[in-house]
Structure formats: structure tokens, C-alpha cells
BAMI-781095 format. One record per atom (N, C-alpha, C): x, y negated, z negated. Coordinates in pm, whole numbers, plus 50000, padded with zeros to 5 digits. Atoms other than C-alpha are relative to their C-alpha. Layout:
N
XYZ;...
// end
This chain:
377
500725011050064;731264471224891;498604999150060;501304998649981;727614467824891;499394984550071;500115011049887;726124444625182;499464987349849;501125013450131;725034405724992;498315005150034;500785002349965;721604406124939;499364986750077;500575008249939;720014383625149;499034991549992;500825008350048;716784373624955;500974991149925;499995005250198;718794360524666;500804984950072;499535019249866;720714328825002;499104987149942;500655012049969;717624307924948;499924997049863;499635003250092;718204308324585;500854994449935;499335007750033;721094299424565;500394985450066;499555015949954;721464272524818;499014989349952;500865012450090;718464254524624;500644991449924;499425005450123;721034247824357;500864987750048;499225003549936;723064230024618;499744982550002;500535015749996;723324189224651;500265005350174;500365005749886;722244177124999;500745000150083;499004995249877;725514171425161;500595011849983;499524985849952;726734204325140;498955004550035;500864991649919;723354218125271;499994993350115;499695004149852;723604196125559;501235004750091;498974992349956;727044207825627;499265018050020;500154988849971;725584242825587;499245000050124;501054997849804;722864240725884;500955003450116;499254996149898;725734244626075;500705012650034;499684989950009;726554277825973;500005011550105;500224989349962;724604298126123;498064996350059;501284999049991;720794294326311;498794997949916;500514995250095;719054310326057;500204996249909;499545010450060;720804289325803;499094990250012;500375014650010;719964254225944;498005002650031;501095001150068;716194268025973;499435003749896;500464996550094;716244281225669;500014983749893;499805008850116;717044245725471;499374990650128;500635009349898;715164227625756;498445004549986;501884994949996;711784248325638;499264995449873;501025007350074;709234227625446;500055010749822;500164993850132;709094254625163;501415003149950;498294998950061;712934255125100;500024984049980;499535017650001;712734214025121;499174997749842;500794999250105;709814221624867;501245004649843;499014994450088;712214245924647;501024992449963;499295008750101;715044225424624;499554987949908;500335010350055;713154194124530;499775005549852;500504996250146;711434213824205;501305003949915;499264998950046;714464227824150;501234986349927;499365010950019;716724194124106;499184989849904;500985005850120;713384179123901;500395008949861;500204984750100;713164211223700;501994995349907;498634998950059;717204204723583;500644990450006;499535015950022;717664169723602;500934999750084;498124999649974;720664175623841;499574989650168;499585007349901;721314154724152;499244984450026;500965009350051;719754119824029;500954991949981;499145009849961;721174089024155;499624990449952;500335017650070;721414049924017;500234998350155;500175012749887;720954028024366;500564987849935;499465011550003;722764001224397;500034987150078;500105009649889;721453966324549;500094991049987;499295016849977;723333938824615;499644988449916;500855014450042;721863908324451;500544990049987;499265014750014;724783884124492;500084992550194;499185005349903;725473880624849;498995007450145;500754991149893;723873896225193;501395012850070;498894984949965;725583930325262;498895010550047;500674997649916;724243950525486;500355023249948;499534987750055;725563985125263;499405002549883;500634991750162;723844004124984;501435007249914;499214992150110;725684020024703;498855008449931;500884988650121;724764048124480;501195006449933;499274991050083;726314069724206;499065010349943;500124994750084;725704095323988;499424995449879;500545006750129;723654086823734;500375002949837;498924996350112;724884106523438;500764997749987;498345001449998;728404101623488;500434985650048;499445016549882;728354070723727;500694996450057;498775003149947;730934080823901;499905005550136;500435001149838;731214092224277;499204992450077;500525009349903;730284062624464;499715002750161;500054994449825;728934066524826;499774986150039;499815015549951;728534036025042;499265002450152;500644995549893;725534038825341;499514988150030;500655010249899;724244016325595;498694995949982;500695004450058;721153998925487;498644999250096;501165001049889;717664000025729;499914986150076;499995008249916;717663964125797;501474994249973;498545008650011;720673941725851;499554984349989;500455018650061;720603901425716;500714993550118;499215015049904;722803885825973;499324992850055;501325010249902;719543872626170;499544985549938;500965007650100;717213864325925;500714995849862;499175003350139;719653860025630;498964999949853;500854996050137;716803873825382;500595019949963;499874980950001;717653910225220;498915003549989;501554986050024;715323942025193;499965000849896;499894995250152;714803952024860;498985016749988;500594986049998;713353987024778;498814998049916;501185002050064;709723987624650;499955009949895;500284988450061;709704022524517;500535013250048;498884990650001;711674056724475;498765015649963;501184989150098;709354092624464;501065011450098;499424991649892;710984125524604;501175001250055;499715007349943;713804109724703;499884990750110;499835009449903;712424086124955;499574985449914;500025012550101;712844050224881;498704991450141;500745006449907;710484026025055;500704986650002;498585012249957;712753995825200;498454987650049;500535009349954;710673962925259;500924988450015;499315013349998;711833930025424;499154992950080;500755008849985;710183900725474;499514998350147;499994999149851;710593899825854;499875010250082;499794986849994;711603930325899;499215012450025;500594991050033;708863952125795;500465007249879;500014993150065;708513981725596;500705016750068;499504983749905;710584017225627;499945010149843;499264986750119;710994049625424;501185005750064;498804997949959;713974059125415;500945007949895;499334990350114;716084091825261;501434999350053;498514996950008;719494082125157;500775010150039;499494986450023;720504114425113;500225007950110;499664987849905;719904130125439;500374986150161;499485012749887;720614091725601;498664998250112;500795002349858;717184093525844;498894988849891;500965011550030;714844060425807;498955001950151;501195004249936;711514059125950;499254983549996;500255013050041;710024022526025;498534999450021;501535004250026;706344017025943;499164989750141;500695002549929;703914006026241;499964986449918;500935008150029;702693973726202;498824997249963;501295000850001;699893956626090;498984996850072;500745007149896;696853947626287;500104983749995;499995016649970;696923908326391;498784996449920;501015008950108;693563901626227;500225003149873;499384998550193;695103913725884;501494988150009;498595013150035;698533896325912;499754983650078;499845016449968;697533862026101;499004994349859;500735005550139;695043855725780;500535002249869;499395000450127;697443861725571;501014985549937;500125017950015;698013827825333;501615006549957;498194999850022;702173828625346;500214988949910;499315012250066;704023814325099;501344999149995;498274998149938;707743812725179;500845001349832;499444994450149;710153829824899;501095006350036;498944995249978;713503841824874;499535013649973;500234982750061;712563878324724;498965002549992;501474989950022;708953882724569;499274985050002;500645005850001;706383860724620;498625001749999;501244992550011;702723859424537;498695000150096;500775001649884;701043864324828;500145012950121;500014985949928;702283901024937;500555004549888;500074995450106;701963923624706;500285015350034;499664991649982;703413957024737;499875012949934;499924987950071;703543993724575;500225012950092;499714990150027;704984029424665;499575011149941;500424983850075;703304067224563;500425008550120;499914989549985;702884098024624;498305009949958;501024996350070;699374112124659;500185016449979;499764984550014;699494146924530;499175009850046;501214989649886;696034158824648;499975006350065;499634999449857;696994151924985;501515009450063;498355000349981;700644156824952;500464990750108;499985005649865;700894124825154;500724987849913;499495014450088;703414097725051;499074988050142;500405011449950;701734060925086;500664987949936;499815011250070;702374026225093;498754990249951;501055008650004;700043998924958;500794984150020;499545014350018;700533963025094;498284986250002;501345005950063;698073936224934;500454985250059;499815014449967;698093901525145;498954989349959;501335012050009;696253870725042;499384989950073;500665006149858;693703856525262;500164985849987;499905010650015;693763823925374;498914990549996;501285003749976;690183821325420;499085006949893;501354994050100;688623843425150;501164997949836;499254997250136;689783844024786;499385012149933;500004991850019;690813876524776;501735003150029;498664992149987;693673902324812;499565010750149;499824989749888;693303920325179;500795012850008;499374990050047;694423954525112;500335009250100;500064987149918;695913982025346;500855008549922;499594992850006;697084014725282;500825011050117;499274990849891;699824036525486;500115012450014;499994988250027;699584071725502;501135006850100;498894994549882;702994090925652;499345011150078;500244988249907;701324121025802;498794993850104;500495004749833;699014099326038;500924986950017;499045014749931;701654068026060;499254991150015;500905012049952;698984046226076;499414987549816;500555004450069;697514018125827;498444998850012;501354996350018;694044018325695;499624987549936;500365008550076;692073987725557;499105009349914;501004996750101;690563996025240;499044990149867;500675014750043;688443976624965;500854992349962;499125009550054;689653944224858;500615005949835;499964993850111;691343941724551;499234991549863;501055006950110;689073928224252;500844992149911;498985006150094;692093913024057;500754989350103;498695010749980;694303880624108;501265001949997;498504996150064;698053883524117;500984987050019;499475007250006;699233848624023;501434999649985;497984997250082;703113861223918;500225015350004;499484987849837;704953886224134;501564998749923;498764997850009;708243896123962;500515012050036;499554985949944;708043935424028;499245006350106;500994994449889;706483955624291;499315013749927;500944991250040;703823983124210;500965012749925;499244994750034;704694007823959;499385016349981;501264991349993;703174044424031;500405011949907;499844989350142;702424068923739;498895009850034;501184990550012;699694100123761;499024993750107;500385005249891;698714091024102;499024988250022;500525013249943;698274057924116;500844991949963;498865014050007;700284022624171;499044994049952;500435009950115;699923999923925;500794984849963;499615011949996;700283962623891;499044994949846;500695008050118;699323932223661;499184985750087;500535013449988;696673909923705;499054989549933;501145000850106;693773890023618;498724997550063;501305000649978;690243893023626;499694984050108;500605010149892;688763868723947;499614993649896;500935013750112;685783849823711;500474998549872;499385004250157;687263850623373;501705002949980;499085005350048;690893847423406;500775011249939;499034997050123;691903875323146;500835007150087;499094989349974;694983893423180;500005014950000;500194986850039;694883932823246;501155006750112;499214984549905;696793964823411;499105002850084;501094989249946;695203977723653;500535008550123;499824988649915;695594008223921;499485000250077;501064998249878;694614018924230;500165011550023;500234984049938;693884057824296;500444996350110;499794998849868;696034068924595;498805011450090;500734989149983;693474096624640;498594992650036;500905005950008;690234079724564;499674982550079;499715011749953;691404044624667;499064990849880;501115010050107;689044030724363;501314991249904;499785009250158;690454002524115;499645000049864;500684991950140;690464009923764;501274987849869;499195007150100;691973988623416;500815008349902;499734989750121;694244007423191;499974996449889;500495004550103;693464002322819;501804997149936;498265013750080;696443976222649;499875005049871;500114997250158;697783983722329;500294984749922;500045013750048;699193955822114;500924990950115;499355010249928;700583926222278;501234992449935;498855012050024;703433914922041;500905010549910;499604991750063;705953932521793;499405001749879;500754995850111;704483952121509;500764993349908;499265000950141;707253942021237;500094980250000;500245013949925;707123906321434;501964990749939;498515003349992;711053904721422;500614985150076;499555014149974;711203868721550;499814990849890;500305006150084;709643859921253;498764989950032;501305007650006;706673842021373;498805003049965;501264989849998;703673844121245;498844999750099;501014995949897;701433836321545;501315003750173;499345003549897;703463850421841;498915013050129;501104993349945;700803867122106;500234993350189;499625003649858;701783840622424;501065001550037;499214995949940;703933857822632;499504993250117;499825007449883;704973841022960;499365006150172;500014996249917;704543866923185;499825019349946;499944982050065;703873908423165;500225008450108;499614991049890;705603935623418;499795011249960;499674987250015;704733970023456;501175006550066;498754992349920;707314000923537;499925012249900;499874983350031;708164037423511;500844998549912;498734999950079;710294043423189;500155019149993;500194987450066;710864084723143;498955007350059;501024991349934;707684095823404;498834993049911;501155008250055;705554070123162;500264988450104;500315014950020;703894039023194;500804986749925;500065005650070;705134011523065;500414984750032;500355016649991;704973971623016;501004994449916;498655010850075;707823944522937;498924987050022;500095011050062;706443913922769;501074989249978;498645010550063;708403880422780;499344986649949;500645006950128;707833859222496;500924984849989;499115006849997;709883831622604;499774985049951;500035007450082;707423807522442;499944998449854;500124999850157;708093816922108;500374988149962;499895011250094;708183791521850;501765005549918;498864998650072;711443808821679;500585008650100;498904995949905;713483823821962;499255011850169;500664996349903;712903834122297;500485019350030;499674986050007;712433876222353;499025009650073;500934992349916;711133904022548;499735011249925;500624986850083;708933932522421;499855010450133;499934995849893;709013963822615;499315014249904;501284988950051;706223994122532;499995006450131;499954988049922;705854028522657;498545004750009;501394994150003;702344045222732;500405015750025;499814981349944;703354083522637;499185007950032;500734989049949;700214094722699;499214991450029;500555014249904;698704078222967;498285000850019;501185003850058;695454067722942;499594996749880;500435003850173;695184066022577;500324987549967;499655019250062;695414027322413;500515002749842;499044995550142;696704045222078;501295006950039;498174996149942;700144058622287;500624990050043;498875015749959;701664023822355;500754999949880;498995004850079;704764026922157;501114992049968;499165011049932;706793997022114;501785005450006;498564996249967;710354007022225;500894989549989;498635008150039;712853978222185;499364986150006;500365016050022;712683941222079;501294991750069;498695003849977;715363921722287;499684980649973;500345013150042;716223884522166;501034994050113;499175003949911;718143862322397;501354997749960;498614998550091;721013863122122;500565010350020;498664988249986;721773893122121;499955010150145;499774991949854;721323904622505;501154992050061;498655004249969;724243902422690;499634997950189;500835002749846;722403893823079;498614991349990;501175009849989;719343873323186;498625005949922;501804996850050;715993880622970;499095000150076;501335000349883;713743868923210;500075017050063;500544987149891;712083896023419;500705010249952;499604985550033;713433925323227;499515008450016;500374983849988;712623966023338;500715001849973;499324986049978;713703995423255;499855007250085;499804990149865;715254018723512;499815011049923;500534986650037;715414047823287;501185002549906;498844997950130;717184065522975;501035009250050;498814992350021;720254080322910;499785014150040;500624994350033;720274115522946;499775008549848;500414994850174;720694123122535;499044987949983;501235009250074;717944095922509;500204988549893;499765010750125;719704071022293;500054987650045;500085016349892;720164041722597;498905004950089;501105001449867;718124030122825;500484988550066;499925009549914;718984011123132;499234989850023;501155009649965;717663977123160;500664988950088;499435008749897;717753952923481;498884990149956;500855011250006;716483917423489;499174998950113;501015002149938;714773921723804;500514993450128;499735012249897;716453892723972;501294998350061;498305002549944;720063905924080;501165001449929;498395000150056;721973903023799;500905010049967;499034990749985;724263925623650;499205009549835;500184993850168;722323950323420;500495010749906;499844998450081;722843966723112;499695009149933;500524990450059;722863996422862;499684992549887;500325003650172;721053991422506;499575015249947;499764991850106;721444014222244;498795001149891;500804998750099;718264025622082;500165001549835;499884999150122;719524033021756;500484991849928;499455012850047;721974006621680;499784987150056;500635013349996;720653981821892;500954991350071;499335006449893;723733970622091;500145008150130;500354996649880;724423970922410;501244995250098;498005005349932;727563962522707;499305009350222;500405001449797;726813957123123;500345010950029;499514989849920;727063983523353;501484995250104;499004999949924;730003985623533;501085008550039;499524990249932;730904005623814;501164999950105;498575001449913;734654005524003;499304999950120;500104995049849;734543998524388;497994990550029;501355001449931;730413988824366;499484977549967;499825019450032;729263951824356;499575000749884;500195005250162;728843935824017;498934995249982;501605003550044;725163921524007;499335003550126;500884989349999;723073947824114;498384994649986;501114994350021;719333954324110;499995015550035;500104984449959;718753991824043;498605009049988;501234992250017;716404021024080;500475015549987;499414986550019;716914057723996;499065009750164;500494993049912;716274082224292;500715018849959;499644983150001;716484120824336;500585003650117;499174997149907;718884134024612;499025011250086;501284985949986;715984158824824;500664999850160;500025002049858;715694168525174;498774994550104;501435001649963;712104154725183;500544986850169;500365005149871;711324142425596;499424985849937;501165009250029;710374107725634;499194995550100;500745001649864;708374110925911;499285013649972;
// end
């Protein structure tokens, strides 16, 4: 029999999920530095993008303080795992909540706590330096169970650089502004950078990052209006993205002026952009609009994707995202934001029926992650 080849190892263990390559390192030397070397950590990642395969639903708590993550399978939704969580509540009796998911690393914030990245998958959490004292003692606190508007958060991935960052946006107590730092993992350190030129009166999601840059909602300082806007992880500049319509085209509530929406969240749907509208002062029934930006930058690619009424959703309206579609593309996962227990809806027919997973808790907040071996340090 003819010896294995030996190039063709790093090929195939690409194909491999995580815990069995961790088990492998133990093989053999040459092994554990072969899946321990930056350009095999590289390889599998493209590979597992490239084929949709090892792509997890997160699972976080939102009824109770538990100090354990869940995850599944996202396709299937079945193999539950059950891991120890970066911070623990028994102290402070506030949870962490996850800001943002790139690579697989998730970024874990808690109020007290700090900030960590942290990869499920291979179980190692890194915890974020602090800030300097003259940034956090001027920061104007406003006390909040979960999100509040007065730290303002977001999660990337600059690609330039190849440098995952965080952005945390505090509000002064002395200037009326947004005090901005940025975290960069390969020096561990935070950076003040410019303020941010936008208001952020209403804080339901944390930054949502698309074509390198996190993106929030705010509004213009002197005039008030409402807009999107971004922040280059690269550049660090502030920029508005162009809005499409603001209400449903066919105007399926039946009103004819319906344009005041309560509140507007961005979020990743599919590797887009996109914005949930809640219309909860309608005059004929209260409903959320939820639009895609397939081609980002353009203000003629906002396509409106689903009309939900409070009749026929079967969970809380308020604060509705999407986590992400099916993979035949006919559902799409949608969470309220705030814990509860969310829900598939059925693009075509239009119904819809809770998630629910054996063994994991029942009202959830979720986020989709990728299973990698990416370092978080």
C-alpha cells in the first residue's frame, strides 16, 4: 500500500468541526502545530464560510440569571452544548449580553463587568483592559437593566488591518456629545477617537457591522432628523447611509398616512444591512416593518421583506431583529430583542410558530455564530 499523502492532512482536517480538531492536537506534535498555525486557523474559517457548515444559534438566557450559555446547530437545532459564560451574576445580579458575533468570536459585555471576546468553540475568553479614568469618570450614567442610552456599543472586524475591534460610545456629562473609544486586539489597548456627530436617544440593539463598518441609529445634533449612520473601522470617519422608504409599499394596515414609527433598529439579515421599523403608533393596528439593503450603499436596494401585525405574531413586537434565514430561504428567524422567546416566520405564507429547543431555556435572546479556531488574544 502506497504511503498517505501528507499534503492532502491539512485539507482534510479543514473540513473538520472544532472539537474534534482540538482533540486532534493531541495526536501528534506536528498535528497540534499544524491546526494551531494562523494559516490553517485562516483555512478552516473560509472553508466553514465557503459551505455554510458549522454555524451555530447562541442561546441567552433572558428569563432568569444563569451563569451557562447554550448553543445548537443552526440548521437542524439539534445538539445542544452547555458552556460556562465569561462573567458570572451572583455579585452584581446584572447579565452580560453579547454585542456582536464575526469569525466566531462573540464580544461579551457587562455592565460592571467589562468587556471580553470570547470563542465558544475553542472555550478561551480574553478580558478587555480598561478604560482610562478621564473617559469613564465623565461618563453621564444612567442606570438600566440591559441597554441603556448612555453606552453605546458595536463589534467588527477591520479587514484592512485584519484586526477585530470594539467601539464603546459613552455620554459625557459635561459636553453634549458621545465620547468615543475604539479597541484594537492586536495592541490590547483603547484609543480615543473623534466624537460622534449623532445623538442616540433609544438604545434597543447594539451596533450592527456590515462592509467594514458598525452601524447604529441616530439623529442629527442641530436638527433632530433621524438617520443610519456608520463608522469606518479602518478610517474611523462617520458617514449616513442613504434610507429607502419608511413605511409599507402596499400599506397593508390600511392607513393612509402611516410614516410615524416609534422607534428604528438596525441589524445583519443574510451579510446585508438592514432596518426594523415599529409602527406601533398606527392609527389601524400596531406593526413592524423590516427592510433589507441588498446592495449596500444604494437607496434603490431597500427591499421591504415582511410586514408583521401584532395579530398575527405569535411573541412581543416591540424591538423586533432578525437573526438570520433559513437555510432554503423561506424563514427567517426573528427575536424581540428583549428576552423573549423568538420565532420562525414563513416568507411565503406568512405564518409562523416559536422556536423551541429540548433541554435549552425557553426565552432566549439569539445570535448566529460560526464555530472557528480564531485566537482571542
Amino acid at each position: 500500500m502506497s504511503p498517505f499523502p501528507t499534503d492532502m492532512i491539512p485539507n482534510i482536517l479543514c473540513r473538520l468541526p472544532v472539537k474534534t480538531l482540538l482533540r486532534f492536537k493531541c495526536v501528534s506534535k506536528p498535528w497540534g502545530s499544524l491546526i494551531d498555525a494562523s494559516h490553517f486557523v485562516k483555512s478552516h474559517l473560509h472553508q466553514s464560510l465557503k459551505t455554510n457548515n458549522n454555524v451555530k444559534l447562541f442561546l441567552d438566557n433572558g428569563a432568569e440569571i444563569d451563569d451557562n450559555a447554550y448553543a445548537v446547530d443552526f440548521d437542524s437545532l439539534n445538539n445542544l452544548v452547555q458552556f460556562p459564560r465569561p462573567f458570572t451574576a451572583e455579585i452584581t445580579k446584572y447579565r452580560s449580553r453579547i454585542i456582536g458575533s464575526y469569525n466566531g468570536l462573540l464580544a461579551v459585555y457587562h455592565r460592571e463587568g467589562g468587556i471580553a471576546l470570547w470563542n465558544p468553540s475553542t472555550r478561551k475568553c480574553h478580558y478587555l483592559p480598561a478604560l482610562d479614568e478621564d473617559i469613564s469618570m465623565d461618563h453621564d450614567t444612567i442606570p438600566g437593566y440591559n441597554y441603556d442610552n448612555s453606552t453605546i456599543l458595536g463589534f467588527g472586524y477591520d479587514k484592512i488591518t485584519e484586526d477585530y475591534k470594539v467601539v464603546k460610545m459613552l455620554r459625557s456629562k459635561t459636553q453634549n456629545c458621545f465620547k468615543v473609544t475604539i479597541y484594537g486586539q492586536k495592541s490590547n489597548t483603547w484609543r480615543r477617537i473623534k466624537d460622534c456627530p449623532y445623538d442616540i436617544p433609544i438604545n434597543y440593539n447594539d451596533g450592527a457591522y456590515v462592509n467594514n463598518a458598525i452601524h447604529w441609529v441616530g439623529d442629527e445634533i442641530l436638527s433632530g432628523r433621524n438617520v443610519i449612520f456608520g463608522l469606518h473601522l479602518n478610517t474611523e470617519e462617520y458617514f449616513e447611509v442613504p434610507e429607502g422608504k419608511r413605511s409599507s409599499e402596499d400599506k397593508k394596515c390600511g392607513a393612509y398616512y402611516c410614516e410615524g414609527f416609534s422607534y428604528m433598529n438596525v441589524g445583519v439579515l443574510g451579510g446585508c444591512l438592514c432596518v426594523s421599523r415599529d409602527f406601533s403608533s398606527c392609527p389601524i393596528e400596531d406593526h413592524v416593518n423590516i427592510w433589507v439593503m441588498k446592495e449596500y450603499g444604494v437607496k434603490e436596494s431597500w427591499t421591504e421583506l415582511l410586514y408583521l401585525s401584532r395579530n398575527q405574531w405569535v411573541t412581543n413586537i416591540f424591538h423586533t431583529r432578525a437573526v438570520g434565514y433559513a437555510r432554503d430561504g423561506n424563514k427567517v428567524l426573528l427575536d424581540d430583542g428583549g428576552g423573549q422567546q423568538p420565532a420562525w416566520f414563513n416568507l411565503e405564507d406568512e405564518s409562523s410558530h416559536l422556536l423551541c429547543i429540548p433541554g435549552a431555556p425557553q426565552l432566549v435572546s439569539t445570535i448566529i455564530y460560526v464555530e472557528s479556531l480564531v485566537s482571542v488574544s
